[in-house]
C-alpha positions in Angstrom: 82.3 81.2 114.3 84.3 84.2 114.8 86.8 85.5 112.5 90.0 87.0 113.3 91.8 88.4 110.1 94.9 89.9 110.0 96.1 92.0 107.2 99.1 93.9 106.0 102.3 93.2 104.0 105.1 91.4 106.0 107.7 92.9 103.8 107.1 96.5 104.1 107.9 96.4 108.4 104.9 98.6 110.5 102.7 97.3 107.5 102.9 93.9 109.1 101.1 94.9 112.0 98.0 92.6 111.2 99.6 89.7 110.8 101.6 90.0 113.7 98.6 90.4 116.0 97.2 86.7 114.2 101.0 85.6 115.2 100.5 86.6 118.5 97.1 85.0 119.1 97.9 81.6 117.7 100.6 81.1 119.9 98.5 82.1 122.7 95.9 79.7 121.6 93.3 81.8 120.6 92.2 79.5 117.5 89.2 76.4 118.1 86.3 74.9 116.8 85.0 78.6 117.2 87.7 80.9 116.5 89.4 81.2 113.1 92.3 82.8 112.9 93.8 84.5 109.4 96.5 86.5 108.5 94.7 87.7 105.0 98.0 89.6 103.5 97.0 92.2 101.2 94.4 89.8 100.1 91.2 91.5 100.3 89.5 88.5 98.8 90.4 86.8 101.5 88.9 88.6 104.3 85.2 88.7 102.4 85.4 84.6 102.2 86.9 84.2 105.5 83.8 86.6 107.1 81.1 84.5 104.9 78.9 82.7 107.5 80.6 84.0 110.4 78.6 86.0 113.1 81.4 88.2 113.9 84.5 89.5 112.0 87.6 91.4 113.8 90.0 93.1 111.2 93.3 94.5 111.9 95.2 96.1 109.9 98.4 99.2 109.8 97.0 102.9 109.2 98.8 106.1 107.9 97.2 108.9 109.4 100.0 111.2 110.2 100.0 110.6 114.3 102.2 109.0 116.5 103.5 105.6 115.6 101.7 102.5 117.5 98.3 104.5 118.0 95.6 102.2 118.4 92.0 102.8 116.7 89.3 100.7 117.2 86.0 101.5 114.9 82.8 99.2 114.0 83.6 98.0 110.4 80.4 99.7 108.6 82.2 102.8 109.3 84.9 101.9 107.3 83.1 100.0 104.6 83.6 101.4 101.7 82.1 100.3 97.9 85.0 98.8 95.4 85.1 100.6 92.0 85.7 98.6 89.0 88.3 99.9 87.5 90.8 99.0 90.0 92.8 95.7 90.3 92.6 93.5 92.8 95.6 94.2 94.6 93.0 97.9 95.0 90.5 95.4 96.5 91.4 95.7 100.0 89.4 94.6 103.4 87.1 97.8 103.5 86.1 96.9 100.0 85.5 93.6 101.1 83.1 94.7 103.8 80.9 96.6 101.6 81.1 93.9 98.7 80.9 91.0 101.0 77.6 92.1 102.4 75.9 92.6 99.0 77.0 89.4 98.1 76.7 87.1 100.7 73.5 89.4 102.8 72.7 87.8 105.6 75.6 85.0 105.8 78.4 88.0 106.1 78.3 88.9 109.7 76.9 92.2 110.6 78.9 92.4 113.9 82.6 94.0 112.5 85.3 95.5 114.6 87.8 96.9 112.8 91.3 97.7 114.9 93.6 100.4 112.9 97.4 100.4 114.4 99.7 103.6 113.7 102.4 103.1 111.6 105.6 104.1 111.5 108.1 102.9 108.9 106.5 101.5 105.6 109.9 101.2 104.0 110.8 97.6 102.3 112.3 95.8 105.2 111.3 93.0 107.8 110.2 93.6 111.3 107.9 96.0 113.3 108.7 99.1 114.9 109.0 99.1 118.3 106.1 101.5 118.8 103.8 99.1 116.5 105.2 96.2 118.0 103.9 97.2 121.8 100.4 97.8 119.8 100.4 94.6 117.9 100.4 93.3 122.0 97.8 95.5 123.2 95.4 94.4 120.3 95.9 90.9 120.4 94.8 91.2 124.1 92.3 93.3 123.6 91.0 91.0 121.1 90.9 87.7 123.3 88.9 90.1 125.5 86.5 90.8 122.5 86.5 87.0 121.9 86.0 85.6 125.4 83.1 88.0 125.8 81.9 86.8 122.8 81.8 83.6 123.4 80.6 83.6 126.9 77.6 85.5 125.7 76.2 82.6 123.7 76.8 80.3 126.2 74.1 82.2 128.5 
């Protein structure tokens, strides 16, 4: 199984960027007896029990870096993976938490193959709808991500 999570808040425009990519996917009939598709929220949860005995995760999510709006970053997720303080709520416990907790928890059922796509935004203001800088990158990672997924895919098939 592959697992295709989408995060971000739908309410709070460029921050929707993940869950637009899931959108985008499902209507191009990405999802199957292989392929799970998930827009996660802000649910970081989520993500860690989606990934459990997957063999490969893809995350995507808005960033806030300070460059150009619709910028594209694609990382392997153990760079990213970061430990989760108690302290914090759980709204705090976001998808790079998840990575690090999911693995202590789950070991060798939480897939070690994690890609991790970071889009640019631009507005984060309350509001509906992408920019259109994010929304021309929401595109470009969905297809990249079928890519990712087909290669995937054919590779166990050999």
């Amino acid at each position: 199984m592959i697992a295709v999570v989408g995060c971000g808040n739908l309410n709070r425009q460029d921050d929707g960027a993940g869950p637009e990519v899931i959108r985008v996917l499902r209507a191009a009939g990405l999802e199957g007896p292989d392929v799970r598709l998930l827009d996660a929220g802000t649910d970081g949860m989520a993500v860690m029990f989606a990934a459990r005995g997957c063999r490969s995760l893809i995350l995507i999510d808005a960033a806030r870096s300070g460059v150009e709006a619709g910028a594209i970053y694609e990382a392997p997720g153990h760079e990213l993976a970061r430990p989760y303080y108690p302290g914090l709520n759980l709204h705090d416990f976001r998808w790079d938490a998840a990575l690090h907790a999911g693995r202590h928890i789950f070991g060798a059922a939480f897939p070690d193959d994690v890609t991790v796509f970071l889009i640019e935004a631009g507005q984060l203001d309350l509001g509906l709808g992408l920019s259109v800088p994010v929304a021309k990158a929401a595109l470009v990672v969905a297809q990249r991500i079928g890519e990712i997924v087909a290669d995937r895919l054919a590779a166990e098939q050999r």
